[in-house]
RODOPA-605699 format. One line per 4 residues: number of its first residue (from 0); their letters; for each residue x, y, z of N, C-alpha, C. Coordinates in steps of 0.2 Angstrom, whole numbers. Layout:
// residues N
NUM	a	X Y Z X Y Z X Y Z ~ ... $
//
This chain:
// residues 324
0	xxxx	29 -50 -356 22 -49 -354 20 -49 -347 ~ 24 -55 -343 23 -52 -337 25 -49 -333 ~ 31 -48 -334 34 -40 -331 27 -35 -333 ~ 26 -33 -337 22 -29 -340 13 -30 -335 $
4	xxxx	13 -35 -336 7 -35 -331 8 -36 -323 ~ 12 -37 -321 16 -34 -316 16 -27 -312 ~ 19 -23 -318 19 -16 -316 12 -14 -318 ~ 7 -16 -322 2 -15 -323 -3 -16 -315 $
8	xxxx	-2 -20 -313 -5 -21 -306 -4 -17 -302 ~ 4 -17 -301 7 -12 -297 4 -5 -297 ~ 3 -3 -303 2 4 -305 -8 6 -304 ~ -10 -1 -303 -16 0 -302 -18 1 -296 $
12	xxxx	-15 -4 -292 -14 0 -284 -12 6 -281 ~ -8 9 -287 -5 16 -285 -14 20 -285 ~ -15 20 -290 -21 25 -294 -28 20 -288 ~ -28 16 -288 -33 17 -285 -38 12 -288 $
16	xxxx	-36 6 -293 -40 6 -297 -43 -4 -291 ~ -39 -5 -286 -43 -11 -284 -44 -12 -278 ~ -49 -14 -276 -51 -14 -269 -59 -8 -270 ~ -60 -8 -262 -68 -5 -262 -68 2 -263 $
20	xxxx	-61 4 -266 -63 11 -263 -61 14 -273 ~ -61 8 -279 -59 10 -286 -66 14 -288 ~ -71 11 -287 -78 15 -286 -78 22 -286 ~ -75 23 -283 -76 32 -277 -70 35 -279 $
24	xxxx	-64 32 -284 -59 37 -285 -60 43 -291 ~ -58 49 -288 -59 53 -294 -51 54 -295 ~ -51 53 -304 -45 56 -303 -43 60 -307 ~ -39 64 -308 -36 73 -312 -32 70 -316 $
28	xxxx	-33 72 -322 -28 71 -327 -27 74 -331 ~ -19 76 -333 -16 81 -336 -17 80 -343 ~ -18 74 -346 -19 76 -353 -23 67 -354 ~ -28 71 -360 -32 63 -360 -35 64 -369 $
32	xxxx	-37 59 -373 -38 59 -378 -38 54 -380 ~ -41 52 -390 -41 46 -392 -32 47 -396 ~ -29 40 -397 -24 39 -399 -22 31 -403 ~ -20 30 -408 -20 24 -411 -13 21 -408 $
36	xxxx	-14 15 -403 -7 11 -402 -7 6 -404 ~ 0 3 -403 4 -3 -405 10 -6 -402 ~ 8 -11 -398 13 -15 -396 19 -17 -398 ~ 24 -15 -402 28 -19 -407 34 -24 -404 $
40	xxxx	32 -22 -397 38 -29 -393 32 -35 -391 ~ 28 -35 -393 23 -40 -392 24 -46 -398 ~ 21 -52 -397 23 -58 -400 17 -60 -403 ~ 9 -56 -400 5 -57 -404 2 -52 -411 $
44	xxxx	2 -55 -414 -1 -53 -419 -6 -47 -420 ~ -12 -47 -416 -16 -45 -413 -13 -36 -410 ~ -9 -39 -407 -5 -30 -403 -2 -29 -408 ~ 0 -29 -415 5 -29 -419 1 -22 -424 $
48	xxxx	-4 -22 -424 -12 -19 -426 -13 -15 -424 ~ -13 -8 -427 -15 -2 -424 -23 -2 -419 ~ -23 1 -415 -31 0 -412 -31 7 -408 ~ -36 9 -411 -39 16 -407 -42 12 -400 $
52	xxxx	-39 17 -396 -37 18 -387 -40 26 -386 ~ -42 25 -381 -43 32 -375 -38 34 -368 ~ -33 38 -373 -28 37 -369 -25 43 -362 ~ -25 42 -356 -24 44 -351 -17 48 -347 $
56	xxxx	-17 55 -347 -8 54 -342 -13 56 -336 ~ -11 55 -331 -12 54 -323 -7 53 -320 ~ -5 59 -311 0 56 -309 6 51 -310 ~ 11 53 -317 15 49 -316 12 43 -321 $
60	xxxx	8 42 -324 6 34 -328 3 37 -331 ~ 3 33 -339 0 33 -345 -4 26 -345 ~ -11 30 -347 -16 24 -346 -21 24 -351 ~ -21 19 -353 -29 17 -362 -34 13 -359 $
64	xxxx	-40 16 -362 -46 12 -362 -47 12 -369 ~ -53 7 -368 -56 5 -376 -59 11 -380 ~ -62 15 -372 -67 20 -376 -67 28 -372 ~ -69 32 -372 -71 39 -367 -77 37 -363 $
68	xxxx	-82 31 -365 -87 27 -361 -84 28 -355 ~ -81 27 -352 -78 27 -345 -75 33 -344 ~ -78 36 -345 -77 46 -343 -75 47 -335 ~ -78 43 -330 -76 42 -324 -70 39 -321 $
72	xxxx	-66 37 -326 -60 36 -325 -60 31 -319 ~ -65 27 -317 -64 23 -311 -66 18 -311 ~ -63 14 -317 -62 4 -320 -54 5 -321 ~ -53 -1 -321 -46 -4 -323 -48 -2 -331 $
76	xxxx	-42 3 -331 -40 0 -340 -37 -4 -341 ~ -36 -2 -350 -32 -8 -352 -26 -10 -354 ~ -23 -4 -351 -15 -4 -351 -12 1 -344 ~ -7 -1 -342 -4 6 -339 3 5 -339 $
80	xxxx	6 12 -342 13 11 -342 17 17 -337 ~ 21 16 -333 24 20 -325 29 26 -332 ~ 29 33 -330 32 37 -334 40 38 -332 ~ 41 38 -325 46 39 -322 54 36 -324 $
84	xxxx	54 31 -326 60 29 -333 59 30 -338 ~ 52 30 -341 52 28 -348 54 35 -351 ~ 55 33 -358 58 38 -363 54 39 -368 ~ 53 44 -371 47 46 -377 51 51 -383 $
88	xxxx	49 48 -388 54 50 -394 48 50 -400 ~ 49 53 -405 47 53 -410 50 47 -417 ~ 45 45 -420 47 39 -424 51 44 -429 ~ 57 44 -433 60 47 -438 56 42 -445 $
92	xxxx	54 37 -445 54 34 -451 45 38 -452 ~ 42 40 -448 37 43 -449 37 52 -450 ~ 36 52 -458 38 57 -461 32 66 -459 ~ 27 63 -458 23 66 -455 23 71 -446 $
96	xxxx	28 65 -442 29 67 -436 22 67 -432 ~ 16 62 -434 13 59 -430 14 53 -424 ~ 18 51 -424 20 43 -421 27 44 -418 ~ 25 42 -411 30 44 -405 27 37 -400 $
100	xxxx	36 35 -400 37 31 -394 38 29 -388 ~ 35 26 -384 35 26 -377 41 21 -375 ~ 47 19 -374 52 15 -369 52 15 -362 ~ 52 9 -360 53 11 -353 57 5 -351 $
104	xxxx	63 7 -349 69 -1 -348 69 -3 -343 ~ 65 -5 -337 64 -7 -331 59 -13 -335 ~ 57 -13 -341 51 -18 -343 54 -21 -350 ~ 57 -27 -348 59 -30 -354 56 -30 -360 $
108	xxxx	59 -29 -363 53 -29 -373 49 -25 -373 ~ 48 -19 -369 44 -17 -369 41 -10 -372 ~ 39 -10 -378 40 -5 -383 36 -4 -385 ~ 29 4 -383 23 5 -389 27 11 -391 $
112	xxxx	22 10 -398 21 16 -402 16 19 -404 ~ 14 27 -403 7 29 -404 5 34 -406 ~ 0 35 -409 1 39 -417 -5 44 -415 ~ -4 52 -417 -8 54 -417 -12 57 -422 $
116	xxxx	-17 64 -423 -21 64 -430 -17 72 -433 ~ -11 72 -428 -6 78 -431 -2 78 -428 ~ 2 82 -431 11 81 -427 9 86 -421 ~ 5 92 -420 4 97 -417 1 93 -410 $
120	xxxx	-3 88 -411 -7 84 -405 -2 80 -402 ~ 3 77 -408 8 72 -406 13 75 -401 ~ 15 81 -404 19 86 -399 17 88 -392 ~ 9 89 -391 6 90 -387 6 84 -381 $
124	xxxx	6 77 -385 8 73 -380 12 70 -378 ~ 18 72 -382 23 73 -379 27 78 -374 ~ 21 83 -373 24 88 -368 21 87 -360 ~ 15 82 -364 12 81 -357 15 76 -354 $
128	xxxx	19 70 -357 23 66 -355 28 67 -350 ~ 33 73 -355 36 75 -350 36 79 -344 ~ 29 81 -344 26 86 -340 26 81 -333 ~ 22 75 -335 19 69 -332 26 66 -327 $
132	xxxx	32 64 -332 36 62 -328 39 69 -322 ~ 38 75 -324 42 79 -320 38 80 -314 ~ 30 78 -314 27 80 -310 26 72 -304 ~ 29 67 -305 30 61 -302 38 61 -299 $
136	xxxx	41 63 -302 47 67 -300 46 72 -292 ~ 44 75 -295 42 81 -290 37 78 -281 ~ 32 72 -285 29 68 -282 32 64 -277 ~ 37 62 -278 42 56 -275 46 62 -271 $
140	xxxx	50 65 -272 53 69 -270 48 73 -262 ~ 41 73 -264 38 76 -259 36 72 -254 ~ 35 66 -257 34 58 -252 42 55 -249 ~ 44 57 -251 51 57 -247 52 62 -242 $
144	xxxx	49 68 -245 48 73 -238 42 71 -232 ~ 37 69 -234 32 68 -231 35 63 -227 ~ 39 57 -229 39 49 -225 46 51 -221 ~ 51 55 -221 56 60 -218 53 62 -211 $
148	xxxx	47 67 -214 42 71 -210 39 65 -205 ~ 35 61 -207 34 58 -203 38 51 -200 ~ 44 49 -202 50 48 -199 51 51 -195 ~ 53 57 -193 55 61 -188 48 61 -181 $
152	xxxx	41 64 -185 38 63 -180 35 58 -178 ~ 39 52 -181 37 45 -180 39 46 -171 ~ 49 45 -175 54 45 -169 52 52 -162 ~ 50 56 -164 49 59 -157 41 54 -155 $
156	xxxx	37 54 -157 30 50 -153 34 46 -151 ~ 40 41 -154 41 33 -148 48 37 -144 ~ 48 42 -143 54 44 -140 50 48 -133 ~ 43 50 -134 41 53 -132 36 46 -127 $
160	xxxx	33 43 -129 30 34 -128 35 33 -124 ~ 42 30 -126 47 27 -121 46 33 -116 ~ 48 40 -113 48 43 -108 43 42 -105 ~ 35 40 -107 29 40 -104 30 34 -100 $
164	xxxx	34 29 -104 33 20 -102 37 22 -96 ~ 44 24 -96 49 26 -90 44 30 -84 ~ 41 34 -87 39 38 -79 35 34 -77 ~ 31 30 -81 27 25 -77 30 20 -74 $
168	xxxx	34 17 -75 38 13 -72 40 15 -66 ~ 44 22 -68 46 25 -59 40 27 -54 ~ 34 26 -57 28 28 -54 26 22 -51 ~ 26 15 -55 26 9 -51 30 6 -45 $
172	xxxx	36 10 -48 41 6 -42 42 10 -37 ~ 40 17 -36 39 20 -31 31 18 -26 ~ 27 15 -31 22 13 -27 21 7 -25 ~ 25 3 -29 25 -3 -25 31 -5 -17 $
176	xxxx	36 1 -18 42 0 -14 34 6 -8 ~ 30 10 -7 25 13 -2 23 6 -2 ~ 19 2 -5 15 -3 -3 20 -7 1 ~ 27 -9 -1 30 -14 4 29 -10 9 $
180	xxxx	34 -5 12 35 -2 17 25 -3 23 ~ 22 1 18 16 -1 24 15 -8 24 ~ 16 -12 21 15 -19 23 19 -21 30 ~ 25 -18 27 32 -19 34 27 -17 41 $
184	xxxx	25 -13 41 22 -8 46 16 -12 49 ~ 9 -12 44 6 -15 46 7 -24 49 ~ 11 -27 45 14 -33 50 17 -32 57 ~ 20 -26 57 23 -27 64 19 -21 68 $
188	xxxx	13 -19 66 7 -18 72 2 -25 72 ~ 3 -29 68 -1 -36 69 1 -40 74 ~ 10 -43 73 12 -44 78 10 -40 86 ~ 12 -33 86 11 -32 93 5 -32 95 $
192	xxxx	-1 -32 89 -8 -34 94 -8 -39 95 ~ -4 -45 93 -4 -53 92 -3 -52 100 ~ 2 -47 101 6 -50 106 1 -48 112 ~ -1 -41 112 -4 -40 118 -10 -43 118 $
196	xxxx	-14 -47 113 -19 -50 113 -16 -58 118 ~ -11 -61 117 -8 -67 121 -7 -63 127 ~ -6 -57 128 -4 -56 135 -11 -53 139 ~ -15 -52 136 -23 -51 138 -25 -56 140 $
200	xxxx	-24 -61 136 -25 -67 138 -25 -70 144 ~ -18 -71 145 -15 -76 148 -16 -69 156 ~ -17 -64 156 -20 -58 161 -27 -60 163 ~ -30 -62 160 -38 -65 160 -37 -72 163 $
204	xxxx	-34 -76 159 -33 -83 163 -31 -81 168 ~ -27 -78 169 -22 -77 179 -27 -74 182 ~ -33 -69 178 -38 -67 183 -42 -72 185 ~ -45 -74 180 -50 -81 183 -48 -87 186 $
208	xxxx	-39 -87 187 -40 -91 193 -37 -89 198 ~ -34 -82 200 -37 -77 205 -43 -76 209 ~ -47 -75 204 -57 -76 207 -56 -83 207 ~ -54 -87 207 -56 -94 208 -53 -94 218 $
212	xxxx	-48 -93 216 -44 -92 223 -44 -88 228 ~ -49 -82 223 -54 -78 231 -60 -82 233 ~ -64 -83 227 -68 -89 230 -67 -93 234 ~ -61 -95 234 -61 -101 239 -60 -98 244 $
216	xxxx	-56 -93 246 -53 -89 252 -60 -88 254 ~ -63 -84 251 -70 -81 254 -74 -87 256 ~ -74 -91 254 -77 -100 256 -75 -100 264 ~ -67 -100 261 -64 -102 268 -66 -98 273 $
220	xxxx	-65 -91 273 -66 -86 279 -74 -90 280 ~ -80 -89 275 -84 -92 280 -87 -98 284 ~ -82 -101 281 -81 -109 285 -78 -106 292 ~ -72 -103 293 -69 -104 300 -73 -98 302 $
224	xxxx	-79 -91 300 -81 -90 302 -89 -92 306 ~ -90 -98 302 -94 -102 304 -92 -107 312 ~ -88 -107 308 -81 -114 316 -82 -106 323 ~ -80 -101 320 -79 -96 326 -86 -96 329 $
228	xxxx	-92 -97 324 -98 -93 329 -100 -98 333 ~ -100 -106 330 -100 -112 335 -95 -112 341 ~ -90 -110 341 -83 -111 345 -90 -104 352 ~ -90 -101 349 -93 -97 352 -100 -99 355 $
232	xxxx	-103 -100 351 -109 -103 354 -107 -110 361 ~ -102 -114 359 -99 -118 363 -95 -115 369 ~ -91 -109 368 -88 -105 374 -94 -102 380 ~ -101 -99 376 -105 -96 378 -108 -102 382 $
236	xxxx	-111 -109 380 -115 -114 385 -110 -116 389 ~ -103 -115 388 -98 -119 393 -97 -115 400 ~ -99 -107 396 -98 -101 402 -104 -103 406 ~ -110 -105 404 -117 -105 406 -116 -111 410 $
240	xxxx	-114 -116 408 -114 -122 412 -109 -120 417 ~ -103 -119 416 -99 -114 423 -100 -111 428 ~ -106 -108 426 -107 -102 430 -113 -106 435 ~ -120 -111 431 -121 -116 433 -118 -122 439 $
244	xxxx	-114 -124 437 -108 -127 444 -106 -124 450 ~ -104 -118 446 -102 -113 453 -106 -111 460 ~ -113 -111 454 -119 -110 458 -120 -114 463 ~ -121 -120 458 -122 -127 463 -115 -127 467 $
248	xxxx	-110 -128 466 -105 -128 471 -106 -125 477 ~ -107 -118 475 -108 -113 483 -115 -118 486 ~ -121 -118 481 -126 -120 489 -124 -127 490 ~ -121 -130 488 -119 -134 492 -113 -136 498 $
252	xxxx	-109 -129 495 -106 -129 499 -109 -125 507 ~ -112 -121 504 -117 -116 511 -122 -123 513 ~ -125 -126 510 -127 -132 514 -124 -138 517 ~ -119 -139 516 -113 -141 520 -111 -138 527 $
256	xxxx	-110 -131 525 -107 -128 530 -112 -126 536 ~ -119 -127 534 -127 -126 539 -128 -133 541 ~ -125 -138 536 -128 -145 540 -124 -147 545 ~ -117 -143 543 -110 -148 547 -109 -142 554 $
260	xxxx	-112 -137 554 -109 -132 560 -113 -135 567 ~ -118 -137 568 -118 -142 574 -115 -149 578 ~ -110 -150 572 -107 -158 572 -103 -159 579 ~ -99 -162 578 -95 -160 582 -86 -160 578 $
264	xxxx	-82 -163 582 -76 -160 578 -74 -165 573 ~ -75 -172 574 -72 -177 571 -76 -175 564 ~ -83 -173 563 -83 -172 559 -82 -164 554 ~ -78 -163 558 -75 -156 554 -71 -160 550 $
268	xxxx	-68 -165 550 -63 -164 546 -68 -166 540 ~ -72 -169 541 -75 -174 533 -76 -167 530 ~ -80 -162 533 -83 -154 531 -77 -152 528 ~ -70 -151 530 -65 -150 528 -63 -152 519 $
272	xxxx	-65 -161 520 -63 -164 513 -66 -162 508 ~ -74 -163 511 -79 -158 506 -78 -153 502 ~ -74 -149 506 -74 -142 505 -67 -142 500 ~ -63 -146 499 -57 -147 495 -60 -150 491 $
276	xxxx	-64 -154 490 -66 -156 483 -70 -151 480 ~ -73 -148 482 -78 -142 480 -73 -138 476 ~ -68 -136 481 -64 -131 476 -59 -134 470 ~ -57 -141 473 -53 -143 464 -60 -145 459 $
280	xxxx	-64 -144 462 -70 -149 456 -69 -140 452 ~ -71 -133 456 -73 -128 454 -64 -125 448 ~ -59 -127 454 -52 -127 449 -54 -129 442 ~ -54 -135 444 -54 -137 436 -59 -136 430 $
284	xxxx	-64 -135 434 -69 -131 427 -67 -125 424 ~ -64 -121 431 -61 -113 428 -57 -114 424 ~ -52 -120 426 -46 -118 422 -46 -125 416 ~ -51 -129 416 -52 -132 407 -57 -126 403 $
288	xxxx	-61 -124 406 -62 -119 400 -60 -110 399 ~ -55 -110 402 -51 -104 401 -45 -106 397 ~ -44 -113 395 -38 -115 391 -42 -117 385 ~ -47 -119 387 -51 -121 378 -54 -115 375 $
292	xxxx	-56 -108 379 -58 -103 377 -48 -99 374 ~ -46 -100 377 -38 -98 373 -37 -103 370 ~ -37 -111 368 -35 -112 362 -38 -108 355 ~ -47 -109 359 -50 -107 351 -48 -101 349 $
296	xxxx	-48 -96 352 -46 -89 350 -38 -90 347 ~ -34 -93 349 -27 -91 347 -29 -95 339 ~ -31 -101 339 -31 -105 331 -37 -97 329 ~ -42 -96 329 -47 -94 327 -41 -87 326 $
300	xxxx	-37 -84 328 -33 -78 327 -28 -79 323 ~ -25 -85 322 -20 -88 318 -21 -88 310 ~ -30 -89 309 -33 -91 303 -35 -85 300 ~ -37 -80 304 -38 -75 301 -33 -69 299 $
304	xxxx	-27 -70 303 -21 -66 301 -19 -69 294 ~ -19 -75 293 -18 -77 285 -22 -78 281 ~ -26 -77 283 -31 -75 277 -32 -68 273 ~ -29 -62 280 -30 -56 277 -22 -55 274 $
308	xxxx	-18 -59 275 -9 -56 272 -12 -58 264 ~ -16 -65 266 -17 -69 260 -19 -63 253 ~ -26 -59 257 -30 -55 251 -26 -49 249 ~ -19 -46 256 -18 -40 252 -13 -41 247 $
312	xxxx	-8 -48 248 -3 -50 242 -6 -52 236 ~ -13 -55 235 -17 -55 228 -17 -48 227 ~ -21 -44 231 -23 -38 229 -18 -33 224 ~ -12 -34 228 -3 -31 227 0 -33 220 $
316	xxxx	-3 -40 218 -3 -43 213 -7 -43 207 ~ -15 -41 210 -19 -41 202 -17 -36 198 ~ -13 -33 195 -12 -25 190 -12 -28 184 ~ -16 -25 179 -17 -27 172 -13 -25 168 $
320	xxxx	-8 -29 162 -1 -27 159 -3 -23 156 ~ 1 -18 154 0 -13 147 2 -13 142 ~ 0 -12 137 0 -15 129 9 -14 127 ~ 12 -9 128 17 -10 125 23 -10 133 $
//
């Protein structure tokens, strides 16, 4: 009995009879009618007892209800037996030829027998039986070709998948092998602006203390051009006081030579001394300030000649590096 309610289940799943969709199944059936059955491999008593059934061929199974009430064919009945092994024969001890048995040896014990209201109906359900089993035959055979059919176009979709996954992959690794390379690329324009930015730098630094060290030059030039104007202003009052002296020297020495021309001789000679002093006092002014006016000039021409070599070798030097 459980094998039997086993294949029962089975079989209900085939048709449709459990789950949300037993509701909504319509099904086509090749031959339907009432029928009196009897369990004779049954233990109970009860199945032992003829009982009017509404009995079903559908797709390959034999199926009974209690009543034609269920004209919708979409409840669970109350049998179902698979056509596809089983064996149908007519009872010989039944001399009328109403009563014909169902076997089916995949289901142990498992043996109805079921009676109809003439041998002519009895025949008729047994034609549908075997009608039923040929057309489950037929059914298997065509799900074989369908699950073939879609085997094959299973195997070309993942043949066809795998080819998509491959050219993506080669599409990846082409574009990841572009992205290294611009990486490669762009690091080493990174670097070289690293670089010329250190050399801009250190260009800049060398320039501001370039400007640092023309400012001080330019300081300098006007310090010693400052020393020169003084040097100058000092040459021009020394020249002024010289010129001064010399003045005073001659009238002195013309007042000398008006006092002393009536004298007599002895004092010619003192006239004489006079007159020597006058001209080494006049020597020596000439010639102290004709050598302090040439030292100033030679330093004052010494300072400026190095100053100007100084600005054209900066000058010769400031060029800005170029980037590569």
């Amino acid at each position: 009995m459980t094998e039997i309610r086993a294949t029962q289940s089975k079989a209900e799943k085939l048709l449709g009879f459990q789950g949300d969709v037993a509701m909504n199944k319509k099904i086509v059936v090749q031959q339907n009618g009432y029928l009196l059955i009897k369990n004779i491999s049954s233990n109970n008593p009860l199945d032992l007892t003829w009982r009017k059934r509404f009995c079903v061929i559908k797709d390959g199974f034999f199926l009974w209800y209690n009543s034609d009430s269920q004209s919708g064919f979409d409840r669970k009945p109350k049998g179902i037996l698979p056509l596809n092994s089983a064996f149908t024969n007519k009872r010989k001890e039944d001399k009328e030829g109403c009563t014909f048995e169902i076997v089916h040896p995949d289901i142990y014990q498992c043996e109805f027998l079921f009676r109809a209201i003439s041998a002519v109906e009895a025949d008729q359900w047994i034609y549908a039986l075997e009608n039923g089993k040929k057309a489950n035959w037929e059914n298997a055979m065509l799900g074989a070709a369908m699950i073939q059919s879609m085997q094959s176009t299973g195997n070309k979709k993942e043949d066809e998948k795998k080819k998509a996954i491959q050219d993506l992959q080669e599409k990846v690794e082409k574009l990841n092998k572009a992205t290294k390379d611009k990486m490669r690329i762009l690091e080493r324009e990174r670097k070289q602006i690293e670089n010329f930015e250190t050399q801009l730098k250190n260009h800049d630094d060398l320039i501001g203390d370039k400007l640092e060290e023309a400012k001080n030059i330019e300081l300098a030039i006007k310090e010693e051009e400052q020393i020169f104007k003084e040097s100058e202003a000092k040459r021009r009052m020394l020249e002024q006081k010289l010129s001064m002296a010399t003045m005073a020297l001659r009238r002195l020495e013309t007042s000398f030579q008006l006092e002393f021309a009536s004298t007599k001789a002895d004092a010619q000679f003192d006239n004489v001394n006079v007159q020597e002093n006058v001209n080494a006092l006049k020597s020596f002014f000439e010639e102290t300030f004709s050598q302090h006016r040439a030292n100033q000039e030679k330093v004052v021409g010494k300072k400026l000649k190095h100053i100007q070599q100084t600005l054209r070798r900066k000058k010769t030097k400031n060029k800005r590096p170029s980037l590569y």
